[in-house]
N, C-alpha and C positions, 0 to 999 in steps of 0.2 A: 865274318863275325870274329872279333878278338878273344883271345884267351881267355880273358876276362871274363867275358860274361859268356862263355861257356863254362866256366869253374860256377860264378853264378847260378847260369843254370844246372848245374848239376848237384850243387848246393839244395837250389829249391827245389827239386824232384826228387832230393832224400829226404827235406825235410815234409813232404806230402806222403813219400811212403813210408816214413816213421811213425808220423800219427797215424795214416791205415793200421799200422802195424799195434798202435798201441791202445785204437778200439776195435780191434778184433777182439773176444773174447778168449780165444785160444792162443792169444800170444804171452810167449816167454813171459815169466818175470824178471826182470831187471838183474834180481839179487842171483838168479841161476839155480836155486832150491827147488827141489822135486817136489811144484804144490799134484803133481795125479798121485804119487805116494801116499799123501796125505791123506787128498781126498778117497781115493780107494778105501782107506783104512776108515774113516771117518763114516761113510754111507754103509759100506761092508758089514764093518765088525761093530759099527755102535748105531748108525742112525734106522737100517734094516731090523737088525735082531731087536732094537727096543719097540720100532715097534709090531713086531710080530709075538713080541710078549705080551704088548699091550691087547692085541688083539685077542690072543688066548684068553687070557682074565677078562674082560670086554665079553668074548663068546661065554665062558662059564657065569656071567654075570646076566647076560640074558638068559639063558635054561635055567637059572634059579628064579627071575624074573617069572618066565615059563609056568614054572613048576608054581610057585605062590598062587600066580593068577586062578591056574586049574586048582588048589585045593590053597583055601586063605586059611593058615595056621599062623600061630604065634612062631612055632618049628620054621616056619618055610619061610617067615618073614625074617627069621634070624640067619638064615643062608642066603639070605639078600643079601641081609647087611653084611655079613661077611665076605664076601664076595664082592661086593660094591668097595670095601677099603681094601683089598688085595688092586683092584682095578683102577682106582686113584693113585695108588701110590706106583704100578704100574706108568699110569698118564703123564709123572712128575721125570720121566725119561724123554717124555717126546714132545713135549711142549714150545720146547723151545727151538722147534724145527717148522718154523713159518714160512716154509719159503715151497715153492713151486705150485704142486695143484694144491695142499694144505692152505696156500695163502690166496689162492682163487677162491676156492669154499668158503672160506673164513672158518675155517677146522678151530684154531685154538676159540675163537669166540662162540662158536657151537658149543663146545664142548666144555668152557670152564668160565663162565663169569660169572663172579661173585663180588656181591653179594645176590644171589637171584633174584627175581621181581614174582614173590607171590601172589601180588594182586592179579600180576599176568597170567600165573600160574590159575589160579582160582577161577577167571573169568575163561580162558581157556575151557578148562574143567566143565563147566556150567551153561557156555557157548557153545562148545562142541566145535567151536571154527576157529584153527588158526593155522599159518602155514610157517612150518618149521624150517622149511630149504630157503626162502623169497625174501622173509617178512626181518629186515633188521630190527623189530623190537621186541621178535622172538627171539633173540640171542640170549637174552638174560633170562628167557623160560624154560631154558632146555640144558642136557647137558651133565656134568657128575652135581653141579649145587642143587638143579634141579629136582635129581635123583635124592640128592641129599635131605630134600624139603617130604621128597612123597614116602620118603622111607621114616625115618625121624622125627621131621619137625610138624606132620599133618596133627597131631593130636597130644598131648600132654599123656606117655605112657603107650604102652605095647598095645592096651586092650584097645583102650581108645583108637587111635591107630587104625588097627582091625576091622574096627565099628566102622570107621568111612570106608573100606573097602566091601564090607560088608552089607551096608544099610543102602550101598548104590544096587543091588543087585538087578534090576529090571534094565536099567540104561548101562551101568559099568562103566561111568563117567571116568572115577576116578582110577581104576583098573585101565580103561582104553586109553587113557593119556598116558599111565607110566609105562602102558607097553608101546606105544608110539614114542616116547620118547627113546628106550633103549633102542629100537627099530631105527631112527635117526641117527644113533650113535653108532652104532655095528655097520651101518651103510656109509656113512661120510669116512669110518675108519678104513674101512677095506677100500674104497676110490682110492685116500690117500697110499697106501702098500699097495695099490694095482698101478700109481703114479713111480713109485719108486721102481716096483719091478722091472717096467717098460723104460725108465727114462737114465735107469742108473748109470748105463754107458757115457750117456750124452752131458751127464751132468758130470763123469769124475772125469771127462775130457774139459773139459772149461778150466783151462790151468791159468788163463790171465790173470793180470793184474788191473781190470778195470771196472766200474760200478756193476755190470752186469754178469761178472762172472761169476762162476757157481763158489767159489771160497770166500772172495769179497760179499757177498749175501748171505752166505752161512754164517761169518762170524759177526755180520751184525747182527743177525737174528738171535745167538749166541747170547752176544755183549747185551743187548736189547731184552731179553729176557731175565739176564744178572740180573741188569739193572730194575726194570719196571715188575718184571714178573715176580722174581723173587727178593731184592730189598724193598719195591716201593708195596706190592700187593698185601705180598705175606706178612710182611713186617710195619713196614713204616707207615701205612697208611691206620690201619685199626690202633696202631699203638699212638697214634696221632703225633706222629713227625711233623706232620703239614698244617694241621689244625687240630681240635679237641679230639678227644678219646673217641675211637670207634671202635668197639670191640664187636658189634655187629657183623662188620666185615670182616673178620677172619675166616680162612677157606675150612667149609665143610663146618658150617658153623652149625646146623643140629645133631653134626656129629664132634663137635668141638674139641674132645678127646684126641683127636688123631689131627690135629692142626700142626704139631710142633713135628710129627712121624712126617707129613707133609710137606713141609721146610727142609726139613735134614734130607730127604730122598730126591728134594729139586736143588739142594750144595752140592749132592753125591754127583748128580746124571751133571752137573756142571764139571764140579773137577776131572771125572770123569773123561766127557768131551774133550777138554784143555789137554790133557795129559795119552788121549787117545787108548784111552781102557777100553780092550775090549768088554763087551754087554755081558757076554756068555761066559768070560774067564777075565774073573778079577786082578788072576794074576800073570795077564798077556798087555802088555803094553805096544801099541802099534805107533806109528806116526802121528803126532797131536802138533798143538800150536804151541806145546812146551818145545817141542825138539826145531821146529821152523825158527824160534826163539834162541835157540842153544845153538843152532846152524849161524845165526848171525853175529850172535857173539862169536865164536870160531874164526868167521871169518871178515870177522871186521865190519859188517855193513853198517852196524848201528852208527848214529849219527850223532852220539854223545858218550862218553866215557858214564855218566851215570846212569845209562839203563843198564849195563853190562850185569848179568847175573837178573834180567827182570823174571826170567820162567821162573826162578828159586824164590821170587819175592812174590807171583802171583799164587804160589803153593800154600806160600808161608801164610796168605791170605785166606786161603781156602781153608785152611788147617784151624788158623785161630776163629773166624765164624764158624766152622763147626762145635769150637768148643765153648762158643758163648750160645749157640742155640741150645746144647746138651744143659745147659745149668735154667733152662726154661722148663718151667710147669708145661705137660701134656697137652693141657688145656689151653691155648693163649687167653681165652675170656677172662678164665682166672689169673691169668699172667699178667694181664694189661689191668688187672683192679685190683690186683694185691699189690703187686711190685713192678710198675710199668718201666721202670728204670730199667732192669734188664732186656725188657725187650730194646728199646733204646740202644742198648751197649749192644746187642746181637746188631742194628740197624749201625751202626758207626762201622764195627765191624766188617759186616758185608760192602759198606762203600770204600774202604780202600780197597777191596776187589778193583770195584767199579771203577776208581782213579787209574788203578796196576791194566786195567783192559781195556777200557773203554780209551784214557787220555796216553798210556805210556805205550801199549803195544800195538793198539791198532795204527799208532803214527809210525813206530819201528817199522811193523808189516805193509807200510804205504796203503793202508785202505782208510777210503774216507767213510766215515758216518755219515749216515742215510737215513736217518730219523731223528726229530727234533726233542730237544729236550726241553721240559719247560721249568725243573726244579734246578737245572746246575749239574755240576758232578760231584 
């Protein structure tokens, strides 16, 4: 055999072990940046501790639950409710962590879609049969909107309210559901922190660079969140970006009050993430996707002189939609029909996030998008 086509062959037996090499999950990235630094920090110090906050607030919101059920007071109905919006606003940290057994169960659609389906709700109620784990079109009957409807929105007023827990007392219709449903909630949550505890190793070793690695699926679930979760759910969809006014769909909508607290606590647990804040101490900063960002600036990888400085421009992002959320009514219902404009300018706002994450850094950090868009960026 000539030289020749032994270089040939030797040629094509690297380029066979370079692709092994480059869908392997735990292979290198290209750029030589410490992504298990990251991720260490990432699962450790922010995706663990939130949600073991979560879960705290979650456990005190069933013993209040608890407590109501055995003695139905206006008192014990008001330690619901209080405890139900600590527990939300909790939720608004780990949402956007869709990925592993969280995205098996379908955790985020367990637990938050709104607007909820009260008809579901009611028939449930009145049926007595439905399955909470199995049945996709229980997703919209369950969950904190759910909770929102059986705490809030059952009756016009506190007493009233009362009265349906009360006027069930033979069957406990309306009592057995909302203790079934916190039951649902407290069980899917602890699976997911029983999935973290068990799988944390194996996940902050997936340092590749390719569809299935554990960072390349963080930050789309991430970006995928910005974007749908919090500009299209929270904002732009009830402020009707896409079509007419929806102020129905605002999250926590019998609690409507705490809609915009809602908003601003799912900007926070974002910039947050970006910037690799720890959960526990606001003022520990670990490895984020700001400093993977600043590492490439440093050392040249980016691939155009105009992302340079992009971690500083997705801050600046983060910084000005907080401050158009803050200049919104508590309320969004009243927000979206008094002066729906500002909601608007909050929704413009949040999508240059989207453009600085979704279009500018995920291409710098060689990861592709993994979920279809159907509005644009």
């Amino acid at each position: 055999m000539s030289s020749h086509k032994y270089n040939f062959l030797f040629i094509f037996l690297l380029l066979i072990f370079s692709c092994s090499e480059n869908n392997n999950d735990n292979s290198s990235s290209s750029d030589n940046y410490n992504r298990q630094a990251l991720l260490d920090n990432l699962v450790s110090n922010i995706i663990i501790p939130a949600h073991d906050n979560h879960m705290q607030h979650l456990n005190d919101l069933q013993s209040h639950i608890n407590t109501f059920i055995s003695e139905k007071t206006i008192s014990n109905l008001q330690l619901v409710r209080s405890s139900f919006i600590d527990s939300y606003l909790a939720w608004q940290h780990i949402e956007m962590f869709n990925i592993g057994y969280a995205e098996e169960i379908f955790y985020a659609r367990k637990m938050n879609i709104y607007p909820t389906n009260t008809i579901t709700i009611e028939n449930n109620i009145q049926d007595q049969v439905y399955d909470l784990d199995n049945d996709p079109y229980q997703y919209s009957a369950q969950g904190y909107p759910a909770i929102d409807y059986m705490i809030y929105g059952l009756d016009d007023g506190d007493e009233a309210i009362l009265v349906k827990y009360l006027s069930d007392i033979t069957n406990e219709t309306y009592t057995n559901y909302l203790n079934d449903l916190i039951i649902k909630m407290v069980a899917n949550s602890q699976s997911v922190i029983e999935y973290w505890s068990s799988n944390n190793s194996n996940f902050t070793n997936s340092t590749g660079n390719t569809a299935s690695s554990s960072l390349n699926m963080l930050v789309n679930d991430f970006v995928y969140y910005y974007e749908k979760g919090l500009r299209a759910n929270k904002i732009g969809i009830p402020a009707g970006y896409w079509s007419g006014l929806l102020p129905q769909n605002v999250e926590a909508v019998y609690k409507q009050d705490i809609s915009k607290a809602l908003a601003m606590e799912a900007l926070t647990a974002c910039q947050n993430f970006f910037l690799g804040r720890h959960f526990e101490s606001s003022d520990t900063v670990g490895e984020g996707l700001y400093d993977y960002l600043a590492y490439l600036d440093d050392t040249n990888y980016s691939d155009s002189q105009m992302f340079i400085g992009l971690e500083d421009d997705i801050v600046d992002a983060f910084d000005n939609s907080m401050e158009k959320l803050e200049l919104l009514n508590d309320n969004f219902v009243i927000q979206i029909n008094t002066d729906n404009l500002k909601m608007l300018e909050a929704f413009d706002a949040i999508q240059v996030g989207v453009v600085r994450l979704k279009t500018n850094m995920m291409s710098i950090l060689g990861i592709s998008v993994d979920y279809f868009d159907a509005d644009g960026d």
